[in-house]
Backbone as CSV, one residue per row, in Angstrom:
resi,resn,N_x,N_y,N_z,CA_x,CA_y,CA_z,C_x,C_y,C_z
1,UNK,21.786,34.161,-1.479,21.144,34.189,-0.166,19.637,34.019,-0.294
2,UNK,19.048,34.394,-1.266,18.156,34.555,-1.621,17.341,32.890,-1.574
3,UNK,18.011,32.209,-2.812,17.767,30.411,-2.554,17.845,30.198,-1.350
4,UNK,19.120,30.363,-0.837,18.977,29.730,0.906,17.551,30.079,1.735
5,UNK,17.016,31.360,1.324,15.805,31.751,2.248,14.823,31.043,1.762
6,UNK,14.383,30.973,0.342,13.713,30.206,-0.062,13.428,28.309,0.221
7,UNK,14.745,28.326,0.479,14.553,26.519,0.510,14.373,26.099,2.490
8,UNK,15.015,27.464,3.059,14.382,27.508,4.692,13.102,27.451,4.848
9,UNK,12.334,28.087,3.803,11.190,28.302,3.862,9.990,27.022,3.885
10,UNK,10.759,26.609,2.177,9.972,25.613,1.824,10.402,24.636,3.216
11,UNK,11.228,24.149,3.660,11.716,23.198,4.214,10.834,23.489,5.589
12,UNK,10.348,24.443,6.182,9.906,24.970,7.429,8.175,24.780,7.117
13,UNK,7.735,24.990,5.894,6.569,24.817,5.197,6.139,23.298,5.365
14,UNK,7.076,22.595,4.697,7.024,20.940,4.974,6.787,20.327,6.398
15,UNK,7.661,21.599,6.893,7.527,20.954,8.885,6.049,21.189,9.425
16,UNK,5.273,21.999,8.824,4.274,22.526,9.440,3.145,21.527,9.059
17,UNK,3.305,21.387,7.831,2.183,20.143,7.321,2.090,18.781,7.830
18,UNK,3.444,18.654,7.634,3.673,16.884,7.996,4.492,16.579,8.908
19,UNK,5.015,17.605,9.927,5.797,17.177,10.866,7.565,16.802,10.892
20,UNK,7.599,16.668,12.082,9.366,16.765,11.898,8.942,14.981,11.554
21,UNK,10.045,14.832,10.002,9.856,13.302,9.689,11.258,12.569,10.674
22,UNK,10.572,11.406,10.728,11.406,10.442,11.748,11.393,8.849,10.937
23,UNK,13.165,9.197,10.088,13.199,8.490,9.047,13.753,7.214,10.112
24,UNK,14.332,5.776,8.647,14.639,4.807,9.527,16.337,4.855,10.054
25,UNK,16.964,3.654,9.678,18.243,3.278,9.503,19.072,3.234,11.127
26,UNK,19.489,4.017,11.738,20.028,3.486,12.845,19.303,4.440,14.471
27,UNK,18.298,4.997,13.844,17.605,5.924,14.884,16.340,5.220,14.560
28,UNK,15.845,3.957,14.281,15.140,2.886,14.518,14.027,3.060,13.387
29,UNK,12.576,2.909,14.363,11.401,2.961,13.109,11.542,3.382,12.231
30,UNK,10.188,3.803,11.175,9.868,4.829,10.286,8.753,5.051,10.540
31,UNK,8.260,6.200,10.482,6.892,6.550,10.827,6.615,6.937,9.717
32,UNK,5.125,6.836,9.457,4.386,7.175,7.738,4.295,8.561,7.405
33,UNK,5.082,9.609,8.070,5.060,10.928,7.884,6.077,11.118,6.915
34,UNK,7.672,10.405,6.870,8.536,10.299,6.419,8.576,10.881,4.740
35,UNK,8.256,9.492,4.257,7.939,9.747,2.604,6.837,11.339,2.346
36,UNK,5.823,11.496,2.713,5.207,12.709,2.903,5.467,13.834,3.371
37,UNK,6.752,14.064,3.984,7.867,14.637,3.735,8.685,15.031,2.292
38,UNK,9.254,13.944,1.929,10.551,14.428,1.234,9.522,14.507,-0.182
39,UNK,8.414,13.979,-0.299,7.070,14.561,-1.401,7.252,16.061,-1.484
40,UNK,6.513,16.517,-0.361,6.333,17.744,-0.118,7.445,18.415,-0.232
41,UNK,8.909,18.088,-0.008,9.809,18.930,-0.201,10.567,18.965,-1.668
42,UNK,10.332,17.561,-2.165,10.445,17.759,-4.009,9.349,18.207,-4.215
43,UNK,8.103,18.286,-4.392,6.948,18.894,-5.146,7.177,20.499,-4.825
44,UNK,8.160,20.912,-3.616,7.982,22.352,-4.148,9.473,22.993,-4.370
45,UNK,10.273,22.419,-4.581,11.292,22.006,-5.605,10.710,22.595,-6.494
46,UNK,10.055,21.199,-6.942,9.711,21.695,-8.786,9.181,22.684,-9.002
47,UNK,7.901,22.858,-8.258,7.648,24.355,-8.042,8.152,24.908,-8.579
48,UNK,8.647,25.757,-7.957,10.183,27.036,-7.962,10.700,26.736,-9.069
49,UNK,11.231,25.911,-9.311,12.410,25.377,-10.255,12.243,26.326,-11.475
50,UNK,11.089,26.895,-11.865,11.417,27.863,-13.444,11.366,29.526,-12.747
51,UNK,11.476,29.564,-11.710,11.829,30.922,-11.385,13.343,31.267,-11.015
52,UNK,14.078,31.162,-11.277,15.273,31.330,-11.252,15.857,31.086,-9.946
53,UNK,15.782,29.924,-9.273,16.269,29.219,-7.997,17.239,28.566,-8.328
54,UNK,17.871,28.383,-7.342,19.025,27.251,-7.151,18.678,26.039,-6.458
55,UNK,17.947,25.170,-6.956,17.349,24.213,-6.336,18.277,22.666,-6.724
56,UNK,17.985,21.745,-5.438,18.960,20.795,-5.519,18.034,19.480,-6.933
57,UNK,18.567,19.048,-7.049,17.998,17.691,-8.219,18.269,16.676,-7.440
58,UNK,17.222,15.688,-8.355,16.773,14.599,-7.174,17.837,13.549,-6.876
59,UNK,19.001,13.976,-7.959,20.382,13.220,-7.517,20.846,13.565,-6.000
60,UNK,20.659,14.836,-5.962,21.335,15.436,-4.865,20.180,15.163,-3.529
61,UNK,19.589,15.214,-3.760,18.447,15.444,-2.728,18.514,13.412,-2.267
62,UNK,18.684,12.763,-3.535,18.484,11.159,-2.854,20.182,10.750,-1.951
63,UNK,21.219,11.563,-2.441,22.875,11.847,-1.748,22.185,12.296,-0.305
64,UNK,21.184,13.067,0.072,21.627,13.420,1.033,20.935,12.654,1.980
65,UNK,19.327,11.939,1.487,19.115,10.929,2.047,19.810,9.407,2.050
66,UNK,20.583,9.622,1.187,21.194,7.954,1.981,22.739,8.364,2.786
67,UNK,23.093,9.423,2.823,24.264,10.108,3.458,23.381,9.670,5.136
68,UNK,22.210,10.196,5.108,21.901,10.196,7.158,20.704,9.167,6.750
69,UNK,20.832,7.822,6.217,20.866,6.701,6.057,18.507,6.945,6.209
70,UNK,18.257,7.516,5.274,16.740,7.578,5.632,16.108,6.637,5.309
71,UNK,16.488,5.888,4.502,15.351,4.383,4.068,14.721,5.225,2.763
72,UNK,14.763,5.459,2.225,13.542,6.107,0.971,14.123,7.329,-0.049
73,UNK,14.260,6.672,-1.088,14.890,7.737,-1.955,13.572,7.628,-3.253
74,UNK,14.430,9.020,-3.874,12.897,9.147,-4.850,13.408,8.589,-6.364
75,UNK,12.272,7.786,-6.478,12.526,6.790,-7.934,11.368,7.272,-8.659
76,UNK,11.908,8.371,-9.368,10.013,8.690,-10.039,9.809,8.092,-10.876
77,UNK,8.004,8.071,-10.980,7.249,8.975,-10.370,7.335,8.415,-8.777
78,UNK,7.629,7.666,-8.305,7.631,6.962,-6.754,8.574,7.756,-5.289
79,UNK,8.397,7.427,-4.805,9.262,7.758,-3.437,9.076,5.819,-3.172
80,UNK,10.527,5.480,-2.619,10.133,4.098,-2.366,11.516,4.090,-1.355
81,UNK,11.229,2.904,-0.591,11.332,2.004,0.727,12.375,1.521,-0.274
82,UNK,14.053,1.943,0.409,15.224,1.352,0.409,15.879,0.516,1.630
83,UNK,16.409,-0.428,1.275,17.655,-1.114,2.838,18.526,-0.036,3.182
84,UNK,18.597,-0.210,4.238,20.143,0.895,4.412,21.101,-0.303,3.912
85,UNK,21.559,0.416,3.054,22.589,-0.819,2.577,24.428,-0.149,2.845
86,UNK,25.778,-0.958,3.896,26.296,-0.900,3.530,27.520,-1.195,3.024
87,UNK,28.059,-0.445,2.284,29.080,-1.000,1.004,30.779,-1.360,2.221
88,UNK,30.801,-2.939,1.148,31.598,-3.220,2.029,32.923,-3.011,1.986
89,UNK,33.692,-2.604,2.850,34.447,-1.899,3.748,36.143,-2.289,3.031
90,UNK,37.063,-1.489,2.368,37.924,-1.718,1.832,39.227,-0.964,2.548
91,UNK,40.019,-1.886,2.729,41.355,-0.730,3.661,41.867,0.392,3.148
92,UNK,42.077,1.096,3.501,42.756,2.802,3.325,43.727,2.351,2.770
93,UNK,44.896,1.829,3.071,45.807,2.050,2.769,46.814,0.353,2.298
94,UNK,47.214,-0.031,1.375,48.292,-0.921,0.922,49.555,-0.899,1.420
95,UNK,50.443,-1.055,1.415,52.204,-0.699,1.634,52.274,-1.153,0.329
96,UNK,51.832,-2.445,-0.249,52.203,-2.334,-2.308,52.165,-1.559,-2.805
97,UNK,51.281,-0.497,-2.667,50.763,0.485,-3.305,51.162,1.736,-3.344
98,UNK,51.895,2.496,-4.414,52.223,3.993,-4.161,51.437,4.864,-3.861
99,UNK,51.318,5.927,-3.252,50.254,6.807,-2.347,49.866,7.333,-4.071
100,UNK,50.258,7.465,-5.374,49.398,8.062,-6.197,48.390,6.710,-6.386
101,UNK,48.738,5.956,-6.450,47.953,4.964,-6.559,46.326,4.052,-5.211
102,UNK,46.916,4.668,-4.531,46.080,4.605,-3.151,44.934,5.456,-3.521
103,UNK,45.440,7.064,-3.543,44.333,7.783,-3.794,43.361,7.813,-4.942
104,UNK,43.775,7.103,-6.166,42.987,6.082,-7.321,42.424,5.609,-6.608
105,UNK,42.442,4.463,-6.119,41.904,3.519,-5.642,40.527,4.085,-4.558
106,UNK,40.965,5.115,-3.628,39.936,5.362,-2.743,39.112,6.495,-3.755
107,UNK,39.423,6.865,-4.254,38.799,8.103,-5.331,37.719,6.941,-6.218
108,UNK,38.183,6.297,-6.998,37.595,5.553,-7.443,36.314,4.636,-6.534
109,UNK,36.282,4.670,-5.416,35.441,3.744,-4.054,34.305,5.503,-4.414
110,UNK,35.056,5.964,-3.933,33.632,6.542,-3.535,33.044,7.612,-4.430
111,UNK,33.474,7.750,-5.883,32.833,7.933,-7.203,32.100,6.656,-7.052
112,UNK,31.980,5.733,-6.849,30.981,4.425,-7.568,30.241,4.665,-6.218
113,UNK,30.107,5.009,-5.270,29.091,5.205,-3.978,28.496,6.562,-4.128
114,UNK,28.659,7.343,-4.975,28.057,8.528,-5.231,27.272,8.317,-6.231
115,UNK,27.855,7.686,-7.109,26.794,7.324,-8.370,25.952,7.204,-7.768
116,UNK,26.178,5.619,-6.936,24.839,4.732,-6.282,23.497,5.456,-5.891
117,UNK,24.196,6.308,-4.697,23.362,7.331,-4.169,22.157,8.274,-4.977
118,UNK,23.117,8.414,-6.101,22.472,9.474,-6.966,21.409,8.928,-8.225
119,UNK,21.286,7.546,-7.601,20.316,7.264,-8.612,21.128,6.703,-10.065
120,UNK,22.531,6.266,-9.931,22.846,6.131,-11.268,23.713,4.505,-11.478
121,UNK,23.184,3.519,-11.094,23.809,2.242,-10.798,24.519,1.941,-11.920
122,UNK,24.490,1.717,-13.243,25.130,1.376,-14.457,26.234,2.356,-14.276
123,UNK,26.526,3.070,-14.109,27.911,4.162,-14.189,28.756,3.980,-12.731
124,UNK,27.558,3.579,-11.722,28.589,3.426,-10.554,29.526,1.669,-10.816
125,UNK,28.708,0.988,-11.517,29.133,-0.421,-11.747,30.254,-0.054,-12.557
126,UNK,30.546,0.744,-13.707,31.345,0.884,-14.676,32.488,1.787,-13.933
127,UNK,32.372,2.307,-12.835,33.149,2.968,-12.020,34.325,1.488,-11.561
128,UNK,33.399,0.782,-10.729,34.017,0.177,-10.252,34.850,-1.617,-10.945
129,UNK,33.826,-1.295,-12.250,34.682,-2.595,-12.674,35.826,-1.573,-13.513
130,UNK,36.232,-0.660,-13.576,37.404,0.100,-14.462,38.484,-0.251,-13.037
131,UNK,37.986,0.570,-11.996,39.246,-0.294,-10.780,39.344,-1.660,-10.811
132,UNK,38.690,-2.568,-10.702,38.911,-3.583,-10.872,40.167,-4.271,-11.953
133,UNK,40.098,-4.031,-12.976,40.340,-4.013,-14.048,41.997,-3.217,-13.375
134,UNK,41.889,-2.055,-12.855,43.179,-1.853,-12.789,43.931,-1.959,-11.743
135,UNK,43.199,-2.676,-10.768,43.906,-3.328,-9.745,44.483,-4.530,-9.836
136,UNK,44.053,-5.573,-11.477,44.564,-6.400,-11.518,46.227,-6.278,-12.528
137,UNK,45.753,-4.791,-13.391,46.908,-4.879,-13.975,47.751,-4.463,-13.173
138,UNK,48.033,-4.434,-11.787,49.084,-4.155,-10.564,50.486,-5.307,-10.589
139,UNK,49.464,-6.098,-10.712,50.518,-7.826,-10.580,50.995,-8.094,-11.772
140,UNK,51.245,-6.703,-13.045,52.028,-7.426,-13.917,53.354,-6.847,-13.501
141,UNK,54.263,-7.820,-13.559,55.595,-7.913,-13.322,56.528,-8.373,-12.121
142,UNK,55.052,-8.420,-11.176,55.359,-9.179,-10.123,55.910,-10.945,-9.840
143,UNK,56.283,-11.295,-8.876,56.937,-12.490,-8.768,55.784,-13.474,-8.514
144,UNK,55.283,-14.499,-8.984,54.373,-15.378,-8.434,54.954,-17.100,-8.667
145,UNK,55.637,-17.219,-7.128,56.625,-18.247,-7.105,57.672,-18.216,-7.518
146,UNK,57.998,-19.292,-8.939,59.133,-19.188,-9.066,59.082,-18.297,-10.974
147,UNK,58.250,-17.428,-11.055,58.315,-16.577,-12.524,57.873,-15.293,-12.028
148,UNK,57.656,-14.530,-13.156,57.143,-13.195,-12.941,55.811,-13.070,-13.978
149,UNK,55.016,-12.563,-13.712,53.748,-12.624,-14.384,54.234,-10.868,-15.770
150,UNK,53.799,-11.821,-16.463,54.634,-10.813,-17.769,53.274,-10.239,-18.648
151,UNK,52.393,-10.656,-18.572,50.911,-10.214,-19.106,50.601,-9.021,-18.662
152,UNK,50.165,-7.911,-20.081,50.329,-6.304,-19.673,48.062,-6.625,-19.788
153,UNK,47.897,-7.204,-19.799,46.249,-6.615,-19.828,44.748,-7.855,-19.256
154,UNK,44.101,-7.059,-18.465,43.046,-7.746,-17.270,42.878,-8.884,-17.739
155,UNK,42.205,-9.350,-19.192,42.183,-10.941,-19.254,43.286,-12.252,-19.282
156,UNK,44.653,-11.527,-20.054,45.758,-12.483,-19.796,46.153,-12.721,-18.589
157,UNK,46.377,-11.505,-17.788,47.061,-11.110,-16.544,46.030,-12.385,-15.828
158,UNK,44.796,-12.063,-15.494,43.855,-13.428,-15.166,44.740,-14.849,-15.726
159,UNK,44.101,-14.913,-16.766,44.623,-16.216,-17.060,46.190,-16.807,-16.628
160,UNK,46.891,-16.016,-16.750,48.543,-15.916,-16.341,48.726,-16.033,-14.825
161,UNK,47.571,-15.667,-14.144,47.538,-15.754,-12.815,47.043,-17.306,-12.168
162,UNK,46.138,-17.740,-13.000,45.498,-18.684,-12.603,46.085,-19.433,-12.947
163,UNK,46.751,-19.540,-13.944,47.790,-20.827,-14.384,49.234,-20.746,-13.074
164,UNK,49.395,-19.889,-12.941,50.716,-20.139,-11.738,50.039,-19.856,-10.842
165,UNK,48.804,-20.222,-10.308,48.576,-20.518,-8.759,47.694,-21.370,-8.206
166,UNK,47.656,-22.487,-9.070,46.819,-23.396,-9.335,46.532,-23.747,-7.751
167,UNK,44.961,-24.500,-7.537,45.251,-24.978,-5.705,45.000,-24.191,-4.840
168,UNK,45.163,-22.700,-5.380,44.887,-21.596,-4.050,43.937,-20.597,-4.383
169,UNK,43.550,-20.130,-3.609,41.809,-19.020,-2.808,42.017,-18.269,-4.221
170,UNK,43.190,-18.080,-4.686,43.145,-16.667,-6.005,42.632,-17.632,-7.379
171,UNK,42.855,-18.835,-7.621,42.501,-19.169,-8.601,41.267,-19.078,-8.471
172,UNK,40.277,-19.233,-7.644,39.052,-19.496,-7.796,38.441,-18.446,-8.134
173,UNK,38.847,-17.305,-7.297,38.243,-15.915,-6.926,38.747,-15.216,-8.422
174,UNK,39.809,-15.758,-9.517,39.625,-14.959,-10.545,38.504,-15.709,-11.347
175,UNK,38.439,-16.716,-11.430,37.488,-17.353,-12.448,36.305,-16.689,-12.219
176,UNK,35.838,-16.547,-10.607,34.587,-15.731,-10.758,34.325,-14.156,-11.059
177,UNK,35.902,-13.553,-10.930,35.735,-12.133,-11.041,35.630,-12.142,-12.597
178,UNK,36.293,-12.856,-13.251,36.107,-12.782,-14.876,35.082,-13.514,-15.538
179,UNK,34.169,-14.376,-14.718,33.188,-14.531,-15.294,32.288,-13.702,-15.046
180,UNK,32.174,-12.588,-14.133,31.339,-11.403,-13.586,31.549,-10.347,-14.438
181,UNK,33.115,-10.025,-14.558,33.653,-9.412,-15.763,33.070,-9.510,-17.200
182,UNK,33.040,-10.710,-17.473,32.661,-10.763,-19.102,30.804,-10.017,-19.191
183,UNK,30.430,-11.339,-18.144,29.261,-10.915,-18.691,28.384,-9.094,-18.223
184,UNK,29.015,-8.195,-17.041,28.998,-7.325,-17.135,29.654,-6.384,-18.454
185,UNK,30.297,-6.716,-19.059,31.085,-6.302,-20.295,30.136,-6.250,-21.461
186,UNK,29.476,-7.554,-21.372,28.535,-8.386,-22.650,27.509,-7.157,-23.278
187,UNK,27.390,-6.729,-24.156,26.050,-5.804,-24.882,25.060,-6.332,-24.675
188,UNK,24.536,-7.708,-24.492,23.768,-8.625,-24.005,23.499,-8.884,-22.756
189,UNK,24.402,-8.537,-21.672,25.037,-8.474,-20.129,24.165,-7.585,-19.629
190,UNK,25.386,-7.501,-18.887,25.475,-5.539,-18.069,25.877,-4.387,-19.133
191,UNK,26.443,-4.362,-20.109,26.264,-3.504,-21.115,27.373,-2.592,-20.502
192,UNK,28.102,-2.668,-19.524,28.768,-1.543,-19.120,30.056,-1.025,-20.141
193,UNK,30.828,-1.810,-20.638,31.930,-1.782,-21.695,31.505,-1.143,-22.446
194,UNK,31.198,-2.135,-23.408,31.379,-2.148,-24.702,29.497,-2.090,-25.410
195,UNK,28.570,-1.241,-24.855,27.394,-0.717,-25.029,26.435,-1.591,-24.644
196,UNK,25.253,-1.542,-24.631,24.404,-2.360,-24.460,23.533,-2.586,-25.836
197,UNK,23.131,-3.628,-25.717,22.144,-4.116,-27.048,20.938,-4.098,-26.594
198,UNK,20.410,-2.707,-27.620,19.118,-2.068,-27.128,17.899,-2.979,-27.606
199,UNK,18.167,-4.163,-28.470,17.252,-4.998,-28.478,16.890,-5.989,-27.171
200,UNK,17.842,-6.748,-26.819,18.130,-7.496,-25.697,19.057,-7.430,-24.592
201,UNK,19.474,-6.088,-24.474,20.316,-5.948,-23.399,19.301,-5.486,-22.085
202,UNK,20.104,-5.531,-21.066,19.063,-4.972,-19.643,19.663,-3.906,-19.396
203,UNK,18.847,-3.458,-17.865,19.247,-1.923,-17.859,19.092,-2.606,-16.338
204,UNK,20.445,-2.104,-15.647,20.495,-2.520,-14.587,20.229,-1.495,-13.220
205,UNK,19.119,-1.985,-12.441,18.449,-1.660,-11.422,19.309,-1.020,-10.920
206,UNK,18.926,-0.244,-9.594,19.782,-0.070,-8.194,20.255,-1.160,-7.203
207,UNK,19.103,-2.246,-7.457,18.827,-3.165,-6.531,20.516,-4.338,-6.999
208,UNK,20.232,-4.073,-8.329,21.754,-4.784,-8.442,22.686,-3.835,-8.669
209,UNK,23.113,-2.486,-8.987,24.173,-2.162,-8.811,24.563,-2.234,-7.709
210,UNK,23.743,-2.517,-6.303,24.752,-2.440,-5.351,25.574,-3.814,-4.873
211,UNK,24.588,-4.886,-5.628,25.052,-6.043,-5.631,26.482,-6.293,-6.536
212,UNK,26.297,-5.570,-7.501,27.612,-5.898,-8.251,28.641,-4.879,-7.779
213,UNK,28.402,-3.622,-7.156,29.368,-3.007,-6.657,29.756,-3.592,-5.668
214,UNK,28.863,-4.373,-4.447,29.720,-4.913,-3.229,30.399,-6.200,-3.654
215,UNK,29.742,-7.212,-4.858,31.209,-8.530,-5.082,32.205,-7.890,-5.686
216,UNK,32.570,-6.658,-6.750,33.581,-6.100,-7.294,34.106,-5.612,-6.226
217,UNK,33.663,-4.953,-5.058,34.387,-4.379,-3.793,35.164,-5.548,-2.756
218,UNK,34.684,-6.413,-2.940,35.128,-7.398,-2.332,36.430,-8.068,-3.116
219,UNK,36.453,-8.199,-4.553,37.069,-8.612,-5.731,38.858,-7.953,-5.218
220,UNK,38.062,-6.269,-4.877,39.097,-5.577,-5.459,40.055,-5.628,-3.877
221,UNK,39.343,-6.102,-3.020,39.853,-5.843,-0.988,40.599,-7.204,-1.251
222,UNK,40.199,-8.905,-2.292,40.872,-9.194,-2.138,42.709,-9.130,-3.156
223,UNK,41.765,-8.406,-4.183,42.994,-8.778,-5.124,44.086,-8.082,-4.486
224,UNK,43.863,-6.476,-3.774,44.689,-5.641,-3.372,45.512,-6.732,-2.140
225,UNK,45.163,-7.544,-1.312,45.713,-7.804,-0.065,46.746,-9.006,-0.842
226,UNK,46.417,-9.937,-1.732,47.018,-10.726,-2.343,48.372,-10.136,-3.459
227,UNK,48.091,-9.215,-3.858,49.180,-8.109,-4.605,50.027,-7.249,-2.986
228,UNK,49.640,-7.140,-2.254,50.467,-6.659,-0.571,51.712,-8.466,-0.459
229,UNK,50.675,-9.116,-0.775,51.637,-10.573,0.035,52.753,-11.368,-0.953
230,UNK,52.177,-11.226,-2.448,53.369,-11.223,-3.472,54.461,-10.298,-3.255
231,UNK,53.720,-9.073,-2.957,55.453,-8.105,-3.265,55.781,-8.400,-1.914
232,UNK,55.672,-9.014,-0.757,56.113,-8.817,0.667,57.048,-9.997,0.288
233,UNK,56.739,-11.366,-0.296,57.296,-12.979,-0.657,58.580,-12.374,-1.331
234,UNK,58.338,-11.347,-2.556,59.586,-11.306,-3.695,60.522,-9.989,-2.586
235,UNK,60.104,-9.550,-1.791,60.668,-8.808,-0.908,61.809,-9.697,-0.307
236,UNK,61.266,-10.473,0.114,61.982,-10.724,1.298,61.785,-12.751,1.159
């Protein structure tokens, strides 16, 4: 109870200096009080922080600004001017899909949107290319035309796919998910796999994890709807 009074405090302290802040995103402007705000409310954070508080970290504290969409999370030493950015939109629910497998799937969505939030783009990317990855091993054993795709792992299963569906929207859309694949994989890449090469590897921004989380989100809305329309064909 004690933290709770403390962080009312500080938080009521902040109001007095700089005003009630009036962030951006769907309640319009930003006014320059904003960032001078959430300053003032990490600088006395840290403060506190070696007296035995329960104080939030700037993971948590940047979760709760992009949760009520504020424009500005803290990149130290900086506070900086974010897009409201958002992640695009994947269906609840399959009928392919067994409900243990559904809740993977949405569990997995919004572990890689928490990362994001929290300041941690390389782990939210590695979040979401592991679904990826196992949304494609879905379609092994499935019917595609007149065979069954018999490849137990993400790069054959690709290739095995693209060879029996030559001509259509999926061939294309794997060539690019596995060329996104590799080189996110690459130690040289995205480093997400298989490590990064601390000589010449990169360290990937926020600005692109959300880029590579929304084409893998897209990857995965279509592979899932295309794995719904195979088993609906060998259905019926």
């Amino acid at each position: 109870m004690g933290d709770l009074r403390t962080l009312q405090t500080l938080f009521r302290g902040c109001l007095r200096q700089h005003g009630e802040p009036q962030f951006g995103g769907k309640l319009g402007g930003i006014r320059p009080n904003a960032p001078l705000f959430i300053e003032a409310f990490y600088d006395g954070c840290e403060a506190l922080r070696g007296d035995d508080f329960t104080l939030p970290e700037v993971g948590r504290i940047n979760r709760i600004l992009a949760e009520h969409q504020a424009g500005f999370e803290i990149r130290l030493p900086a506070i900086v001017a974010v897009g409201v950015h958002e992640p695009i939109q994947v269906p609840e629910r399959y009928q392919s899909l067994d409900e243990q497998a559904q809740d993977l799937v949405q569990q997995s969505l919004r572990d890689s949107e928490r990362l994001l939030s929290e300041g941690h783009p390389r782990q939210a990317v590695q979040e979401i290319l592991w679904l990826m990855e196992s949304v494609l091993t879905a379609f092994k054993g499935l019917s595609a035309g007149k065979t069954t795709i018999e490849a137990k792992y993400f790069n054959k299963i690709a290739l095995e796919l693209r060879a029996k569906m030559k001509g259509q929207t999926i061939e294309q859309v794997l060539t690019w998910l596995t060329t996104l694949h590799g080189y996110l994989s690459s130690p040289t890449g995205g480093g997400v796999r298989h490590g990064v090469d601390l000589k010449s590897g990169i360290t990937i921004d926020p600005d692109e994890g959300r880029l590579y989380c929304n084409l893998i989100r897209s990857y995965v809305t279509f592979l899932m709807a295309e794995h719904e329309r195979l088993s609906r064909a060998a259905q019926g």
